[in-house]
N, CA, C and O atoms as a Tinker XYZ file with bonds, in Angstrom:
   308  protein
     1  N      0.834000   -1.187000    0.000000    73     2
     2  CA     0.000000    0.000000    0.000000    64     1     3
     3  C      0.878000    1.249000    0.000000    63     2     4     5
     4  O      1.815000    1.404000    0.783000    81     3
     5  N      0.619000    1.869000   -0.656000    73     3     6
     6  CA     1.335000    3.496000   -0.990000    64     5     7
     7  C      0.048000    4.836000   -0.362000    63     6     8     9
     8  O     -0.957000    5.287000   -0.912000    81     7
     9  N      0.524000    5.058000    0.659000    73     7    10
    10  CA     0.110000    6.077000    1.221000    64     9    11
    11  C      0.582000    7.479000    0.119000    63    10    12    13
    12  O      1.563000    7.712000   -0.586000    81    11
    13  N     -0.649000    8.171000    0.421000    73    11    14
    14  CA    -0.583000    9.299000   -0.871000    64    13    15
    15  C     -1.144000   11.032000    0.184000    63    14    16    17
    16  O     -2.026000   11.234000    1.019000    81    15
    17  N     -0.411000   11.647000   -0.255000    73    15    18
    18  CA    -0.814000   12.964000    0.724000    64    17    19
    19  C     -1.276000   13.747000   -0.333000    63    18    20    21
    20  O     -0.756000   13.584000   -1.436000    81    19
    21  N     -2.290000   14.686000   -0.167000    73    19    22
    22  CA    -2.884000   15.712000   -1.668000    64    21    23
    23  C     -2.746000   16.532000   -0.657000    63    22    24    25
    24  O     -2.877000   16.411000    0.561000    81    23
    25  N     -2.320000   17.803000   -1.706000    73    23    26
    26  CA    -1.915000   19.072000   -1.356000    64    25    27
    27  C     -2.519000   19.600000   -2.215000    63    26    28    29
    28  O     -1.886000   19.455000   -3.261000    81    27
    29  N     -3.598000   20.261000   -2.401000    73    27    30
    30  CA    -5.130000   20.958000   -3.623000    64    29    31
    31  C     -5.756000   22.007000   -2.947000    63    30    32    33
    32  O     -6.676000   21.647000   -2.212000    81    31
    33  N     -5.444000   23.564000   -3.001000    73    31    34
    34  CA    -6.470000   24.635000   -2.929000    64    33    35
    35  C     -7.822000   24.295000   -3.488000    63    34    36    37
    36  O     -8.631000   24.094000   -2.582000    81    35
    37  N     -8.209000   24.197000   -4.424000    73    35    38
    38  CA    -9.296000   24.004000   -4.909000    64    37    39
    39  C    -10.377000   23.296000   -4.309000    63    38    40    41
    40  O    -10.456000   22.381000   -5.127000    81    39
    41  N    -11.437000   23.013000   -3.312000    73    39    42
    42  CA   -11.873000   21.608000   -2.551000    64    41    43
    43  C    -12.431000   21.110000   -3.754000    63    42    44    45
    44  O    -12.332000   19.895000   -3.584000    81    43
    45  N    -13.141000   21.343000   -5.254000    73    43    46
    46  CA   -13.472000   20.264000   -5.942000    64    45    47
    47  C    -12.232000   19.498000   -6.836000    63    46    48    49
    48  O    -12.528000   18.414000   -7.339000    81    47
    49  N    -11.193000   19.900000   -6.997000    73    47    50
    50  CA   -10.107000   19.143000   -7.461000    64    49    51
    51  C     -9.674000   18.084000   -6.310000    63    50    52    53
    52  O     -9.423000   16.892000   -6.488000    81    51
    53  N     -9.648000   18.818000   -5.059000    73    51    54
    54  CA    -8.883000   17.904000   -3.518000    64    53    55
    55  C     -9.774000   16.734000   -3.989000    63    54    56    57
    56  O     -9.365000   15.612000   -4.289000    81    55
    57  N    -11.388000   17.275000   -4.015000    73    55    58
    58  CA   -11.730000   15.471000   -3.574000    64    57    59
    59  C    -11.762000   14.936000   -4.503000    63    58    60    61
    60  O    -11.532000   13.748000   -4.278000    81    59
    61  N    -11.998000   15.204000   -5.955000    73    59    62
    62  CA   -11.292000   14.426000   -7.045000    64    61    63
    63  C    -10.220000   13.738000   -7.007000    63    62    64    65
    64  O    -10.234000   12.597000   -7.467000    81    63
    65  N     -9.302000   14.166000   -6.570000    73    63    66
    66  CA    -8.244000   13.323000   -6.308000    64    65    67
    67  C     -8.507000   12.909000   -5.249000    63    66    68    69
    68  O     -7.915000   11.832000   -5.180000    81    67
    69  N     -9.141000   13.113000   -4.167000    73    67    70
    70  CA    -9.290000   12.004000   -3.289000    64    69    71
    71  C    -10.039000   11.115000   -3.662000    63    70    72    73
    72  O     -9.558000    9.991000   -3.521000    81    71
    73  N    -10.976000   11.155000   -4.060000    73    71    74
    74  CA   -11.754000    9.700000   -4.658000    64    73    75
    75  C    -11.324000    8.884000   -5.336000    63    74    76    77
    76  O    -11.594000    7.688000   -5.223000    81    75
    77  N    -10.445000    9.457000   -6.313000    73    75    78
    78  CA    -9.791000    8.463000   -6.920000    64    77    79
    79  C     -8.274000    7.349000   -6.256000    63    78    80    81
    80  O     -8.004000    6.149000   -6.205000    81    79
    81  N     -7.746000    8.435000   -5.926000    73    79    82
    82  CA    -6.598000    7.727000   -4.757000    64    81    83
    83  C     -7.613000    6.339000   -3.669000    63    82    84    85
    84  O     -7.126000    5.253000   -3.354000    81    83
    85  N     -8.674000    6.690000   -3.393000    73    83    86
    86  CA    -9.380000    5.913000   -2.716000    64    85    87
    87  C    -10.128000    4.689000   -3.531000    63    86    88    89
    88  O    -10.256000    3.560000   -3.057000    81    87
    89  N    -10.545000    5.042000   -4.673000    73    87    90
    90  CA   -10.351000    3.768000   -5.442000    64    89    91
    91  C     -9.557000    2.924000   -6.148000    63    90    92    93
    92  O     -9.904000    2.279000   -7.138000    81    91
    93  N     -8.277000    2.935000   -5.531000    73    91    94
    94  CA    -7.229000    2.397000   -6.325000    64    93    95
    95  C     -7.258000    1.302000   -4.767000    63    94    96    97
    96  O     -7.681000    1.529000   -3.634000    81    95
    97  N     -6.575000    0.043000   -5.406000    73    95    98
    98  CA    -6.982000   -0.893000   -3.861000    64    97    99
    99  C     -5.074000   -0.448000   -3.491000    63    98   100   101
   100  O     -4.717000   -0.352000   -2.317000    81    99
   101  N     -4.125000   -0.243000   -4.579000    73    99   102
   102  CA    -3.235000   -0.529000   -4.667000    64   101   103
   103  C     -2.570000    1.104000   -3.317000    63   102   104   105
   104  O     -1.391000    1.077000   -2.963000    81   103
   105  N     -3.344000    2.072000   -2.888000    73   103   106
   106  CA    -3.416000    3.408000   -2.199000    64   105   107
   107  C     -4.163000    3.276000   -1.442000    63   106   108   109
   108  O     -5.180000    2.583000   -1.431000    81   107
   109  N     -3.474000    4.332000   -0.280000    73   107   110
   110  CA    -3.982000    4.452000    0.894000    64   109   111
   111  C     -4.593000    6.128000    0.971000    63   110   112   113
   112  O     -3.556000    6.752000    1.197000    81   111
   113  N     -5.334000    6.801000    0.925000    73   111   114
   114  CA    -5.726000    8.202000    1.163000    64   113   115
   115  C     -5.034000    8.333000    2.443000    63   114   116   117
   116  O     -5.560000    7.803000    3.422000    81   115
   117  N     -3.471000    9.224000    2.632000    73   115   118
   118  CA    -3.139000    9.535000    3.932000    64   117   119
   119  C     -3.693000   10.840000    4.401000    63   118   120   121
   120  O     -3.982000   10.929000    5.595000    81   119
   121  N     -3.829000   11.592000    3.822000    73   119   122
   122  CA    -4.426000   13.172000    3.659000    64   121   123
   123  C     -4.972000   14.207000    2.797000    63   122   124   125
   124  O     -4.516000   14.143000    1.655000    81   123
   125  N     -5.580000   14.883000    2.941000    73   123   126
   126  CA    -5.293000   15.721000    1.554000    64   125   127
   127  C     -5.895000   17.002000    2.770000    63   126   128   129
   128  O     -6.677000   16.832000    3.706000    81   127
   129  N     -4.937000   18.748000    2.165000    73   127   130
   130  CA    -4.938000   19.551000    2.711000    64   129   131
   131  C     -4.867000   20.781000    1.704000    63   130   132   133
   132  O     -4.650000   20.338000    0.576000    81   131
   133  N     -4.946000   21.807000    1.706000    73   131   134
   134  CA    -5.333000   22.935000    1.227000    64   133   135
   135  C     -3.979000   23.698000    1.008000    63   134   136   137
   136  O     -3.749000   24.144000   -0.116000    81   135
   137  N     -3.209000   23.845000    1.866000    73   135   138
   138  CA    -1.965000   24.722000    1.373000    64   137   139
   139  C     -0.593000   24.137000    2.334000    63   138   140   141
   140  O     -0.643000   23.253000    3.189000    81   139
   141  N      0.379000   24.771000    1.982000    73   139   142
   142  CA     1.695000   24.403000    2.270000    64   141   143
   143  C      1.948000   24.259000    3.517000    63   142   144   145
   144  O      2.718000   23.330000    3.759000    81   143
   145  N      1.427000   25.077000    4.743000    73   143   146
   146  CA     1.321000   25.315000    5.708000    64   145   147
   147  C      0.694000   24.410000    6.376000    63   146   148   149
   148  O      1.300000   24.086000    7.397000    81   147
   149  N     -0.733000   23.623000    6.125000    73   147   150
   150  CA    -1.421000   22.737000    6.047000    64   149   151
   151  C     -0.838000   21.257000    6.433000    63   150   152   153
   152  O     -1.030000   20.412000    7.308000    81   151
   153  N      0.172000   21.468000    5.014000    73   151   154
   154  CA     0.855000   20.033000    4.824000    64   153   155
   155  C      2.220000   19.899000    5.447000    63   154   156   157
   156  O      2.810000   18.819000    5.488000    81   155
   157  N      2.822000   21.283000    6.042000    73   155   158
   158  CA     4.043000   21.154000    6.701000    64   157   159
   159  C      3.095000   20.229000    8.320000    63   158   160   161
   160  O      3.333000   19.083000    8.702000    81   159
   161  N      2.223000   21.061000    8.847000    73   159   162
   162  CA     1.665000   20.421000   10.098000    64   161   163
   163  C      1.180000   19.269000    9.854000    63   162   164   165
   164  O      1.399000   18.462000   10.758000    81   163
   165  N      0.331000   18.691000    8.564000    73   163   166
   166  CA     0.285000   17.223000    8.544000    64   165   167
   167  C      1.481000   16.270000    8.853000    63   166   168   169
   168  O      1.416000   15.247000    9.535000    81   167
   169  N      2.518000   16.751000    8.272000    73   167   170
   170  CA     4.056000   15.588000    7.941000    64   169   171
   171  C      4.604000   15.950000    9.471000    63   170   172   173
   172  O      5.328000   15.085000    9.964000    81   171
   173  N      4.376000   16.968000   10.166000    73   171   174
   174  CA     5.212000   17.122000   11.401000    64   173   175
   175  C      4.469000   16.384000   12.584000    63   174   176   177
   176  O      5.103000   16.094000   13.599000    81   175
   177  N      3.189000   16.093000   12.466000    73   175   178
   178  CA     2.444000   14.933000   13.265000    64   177   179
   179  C      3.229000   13.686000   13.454000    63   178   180   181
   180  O      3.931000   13.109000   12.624000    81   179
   181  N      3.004000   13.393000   14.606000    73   179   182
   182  CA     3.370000   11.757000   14.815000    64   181   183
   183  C      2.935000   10.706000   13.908000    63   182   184   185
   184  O      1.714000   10.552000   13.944000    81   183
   185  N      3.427000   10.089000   13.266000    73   183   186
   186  CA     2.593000    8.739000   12.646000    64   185   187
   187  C      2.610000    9.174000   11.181000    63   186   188   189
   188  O      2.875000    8.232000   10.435000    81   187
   189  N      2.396000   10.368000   10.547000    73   187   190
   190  CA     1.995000   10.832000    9.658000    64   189   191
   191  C      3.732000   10.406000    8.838000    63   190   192   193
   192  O      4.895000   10.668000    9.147000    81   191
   193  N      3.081000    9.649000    7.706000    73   191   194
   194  CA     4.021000    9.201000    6.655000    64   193   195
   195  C      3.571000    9.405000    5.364000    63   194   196   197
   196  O      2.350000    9.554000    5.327000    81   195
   197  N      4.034000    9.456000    4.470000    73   195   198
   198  CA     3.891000    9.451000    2.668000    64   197   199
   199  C      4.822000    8.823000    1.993000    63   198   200   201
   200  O      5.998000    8.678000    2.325000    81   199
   201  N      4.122000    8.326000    0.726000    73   199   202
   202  CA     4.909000    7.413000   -0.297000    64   201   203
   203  C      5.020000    8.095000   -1.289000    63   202   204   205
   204  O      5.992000    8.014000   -2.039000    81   203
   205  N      4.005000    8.915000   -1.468000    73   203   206
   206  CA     3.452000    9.330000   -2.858000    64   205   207
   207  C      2.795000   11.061000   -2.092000    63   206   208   209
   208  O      2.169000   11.302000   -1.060000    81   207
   209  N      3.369000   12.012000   -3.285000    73   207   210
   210  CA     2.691000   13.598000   -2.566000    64   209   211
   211  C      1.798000   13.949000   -4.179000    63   210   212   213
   212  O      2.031000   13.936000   -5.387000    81   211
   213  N      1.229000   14.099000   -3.696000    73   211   214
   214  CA     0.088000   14.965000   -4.835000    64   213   215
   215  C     -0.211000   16.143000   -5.158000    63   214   216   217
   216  O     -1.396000   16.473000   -5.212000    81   215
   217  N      0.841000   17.059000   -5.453000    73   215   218
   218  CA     0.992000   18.748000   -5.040000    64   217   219
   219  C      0.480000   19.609000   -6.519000    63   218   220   221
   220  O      0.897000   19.405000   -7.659000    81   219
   221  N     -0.564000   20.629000   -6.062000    73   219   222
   222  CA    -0.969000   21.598000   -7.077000    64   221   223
   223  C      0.805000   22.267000   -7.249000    63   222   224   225
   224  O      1.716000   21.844000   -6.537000    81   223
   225  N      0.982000   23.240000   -8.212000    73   223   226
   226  CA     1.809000   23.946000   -8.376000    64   225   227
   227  C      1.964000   25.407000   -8.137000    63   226   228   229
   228  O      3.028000   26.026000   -8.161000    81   227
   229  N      0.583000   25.962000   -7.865000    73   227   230
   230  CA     0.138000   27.008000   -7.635000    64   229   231
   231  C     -0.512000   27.144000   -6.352000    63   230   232   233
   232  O     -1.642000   26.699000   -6.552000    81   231
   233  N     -0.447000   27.442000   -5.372000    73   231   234
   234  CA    -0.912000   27.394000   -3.895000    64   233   235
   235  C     -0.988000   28.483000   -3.446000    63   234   236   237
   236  O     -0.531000   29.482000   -4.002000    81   235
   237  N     -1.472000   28.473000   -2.560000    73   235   238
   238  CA    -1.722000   30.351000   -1.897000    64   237   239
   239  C     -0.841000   30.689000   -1.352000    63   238   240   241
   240  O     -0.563000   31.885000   -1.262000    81   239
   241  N     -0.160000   29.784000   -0.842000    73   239   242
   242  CA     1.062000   30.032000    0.130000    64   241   243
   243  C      2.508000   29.703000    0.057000    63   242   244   245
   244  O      3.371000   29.566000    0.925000    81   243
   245  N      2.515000   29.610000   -1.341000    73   243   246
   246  CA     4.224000   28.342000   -2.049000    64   245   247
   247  C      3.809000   28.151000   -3.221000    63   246   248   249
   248  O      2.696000   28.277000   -3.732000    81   247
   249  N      4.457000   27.943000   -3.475000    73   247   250
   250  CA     5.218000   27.099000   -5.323000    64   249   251
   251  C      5.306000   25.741000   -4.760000    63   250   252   253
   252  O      5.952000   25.465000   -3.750000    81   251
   253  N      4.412000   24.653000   -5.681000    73   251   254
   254  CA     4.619000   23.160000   -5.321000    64   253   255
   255  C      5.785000   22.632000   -5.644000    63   254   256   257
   256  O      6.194000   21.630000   -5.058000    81   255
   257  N      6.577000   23.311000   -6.754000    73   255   258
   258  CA     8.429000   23.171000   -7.093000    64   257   259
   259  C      8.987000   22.991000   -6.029000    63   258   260   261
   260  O      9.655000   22.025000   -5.663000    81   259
   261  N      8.577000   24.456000   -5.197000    73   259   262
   262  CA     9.608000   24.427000   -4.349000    64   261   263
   263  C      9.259000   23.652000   -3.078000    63   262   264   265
   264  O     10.135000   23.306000   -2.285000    81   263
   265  N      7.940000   23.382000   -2.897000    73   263   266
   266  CA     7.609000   22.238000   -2.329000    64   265   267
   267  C      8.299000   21.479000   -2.088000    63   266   268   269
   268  O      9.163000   21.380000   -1.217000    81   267
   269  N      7.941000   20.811000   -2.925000    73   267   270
   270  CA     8.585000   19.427000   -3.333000    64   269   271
   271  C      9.872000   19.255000   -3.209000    63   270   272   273
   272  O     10.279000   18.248000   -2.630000    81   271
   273  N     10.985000   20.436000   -3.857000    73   271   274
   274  CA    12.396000   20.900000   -3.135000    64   273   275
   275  C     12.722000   20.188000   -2.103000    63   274   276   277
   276  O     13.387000   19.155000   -2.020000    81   275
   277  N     11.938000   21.145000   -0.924000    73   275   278
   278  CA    12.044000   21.175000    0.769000    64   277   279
   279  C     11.762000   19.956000    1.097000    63   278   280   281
   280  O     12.461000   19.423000    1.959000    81   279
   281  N     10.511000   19.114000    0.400000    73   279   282
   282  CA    10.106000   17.803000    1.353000    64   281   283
   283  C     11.324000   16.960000    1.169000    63   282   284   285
   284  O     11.886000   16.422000    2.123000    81   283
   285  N     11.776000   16.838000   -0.220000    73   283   286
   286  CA    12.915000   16.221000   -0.365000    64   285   287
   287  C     14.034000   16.324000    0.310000    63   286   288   289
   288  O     14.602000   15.278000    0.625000    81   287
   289  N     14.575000   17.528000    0.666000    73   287   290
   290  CA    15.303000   18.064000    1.345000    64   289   291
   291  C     15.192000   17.561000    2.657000    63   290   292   293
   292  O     16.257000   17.305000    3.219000    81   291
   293  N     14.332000   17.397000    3.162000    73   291   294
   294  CA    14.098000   17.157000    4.481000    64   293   295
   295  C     13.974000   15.671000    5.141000    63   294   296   297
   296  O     14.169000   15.243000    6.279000    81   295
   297  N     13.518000   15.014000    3.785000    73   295   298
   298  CA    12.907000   13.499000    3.873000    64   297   299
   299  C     14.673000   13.150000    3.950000    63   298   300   301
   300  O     14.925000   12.220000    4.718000    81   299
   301  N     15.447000   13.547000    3.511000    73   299   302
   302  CA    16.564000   13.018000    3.146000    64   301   303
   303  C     17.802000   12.992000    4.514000    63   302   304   305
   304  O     18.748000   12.228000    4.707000    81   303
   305  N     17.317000   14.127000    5.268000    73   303   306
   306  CA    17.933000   14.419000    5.996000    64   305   307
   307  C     17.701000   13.257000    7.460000    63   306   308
   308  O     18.360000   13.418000    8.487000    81   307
């Protein structure tokens, strides 16, 4: 199972992609959240893991580039 985190301003795109992540048997829906800020406090929770990130590119609060950058950055560390 591949846990999947969505990162989607939009709420009718979020649950689009959440529904679908949820019908895959092969995924786990770990989250899905609204902006960068959102998803820094999801991943800094206890327990809270990802396999797979699902990031808009345009966010209210970040660039999903550079997103994605930092998580890497960090996952690595």
């Amino acid at each position: 199972m591949w846990r999947v985190l969505i990162v989607e301003d939009d709420a009718l795109m979020r649950d689009f992609f959440a529904a679908s992540v949820q019908r895959c048997p092969e995924l786990v829906l770990a989250g899905a959240v609204s902006s960068v800020a959102e998803a820094l406090r999801w991943l800094d929770a206890p327990g809270n893991a990802i396999d797979v990130l699902l990031t808009d590119l345009g966010l209210p609060d970040g660039d999903g580039i550079d997103f994605i950058r930092d998580l890497r950055a960090w996952s690595a560390s």
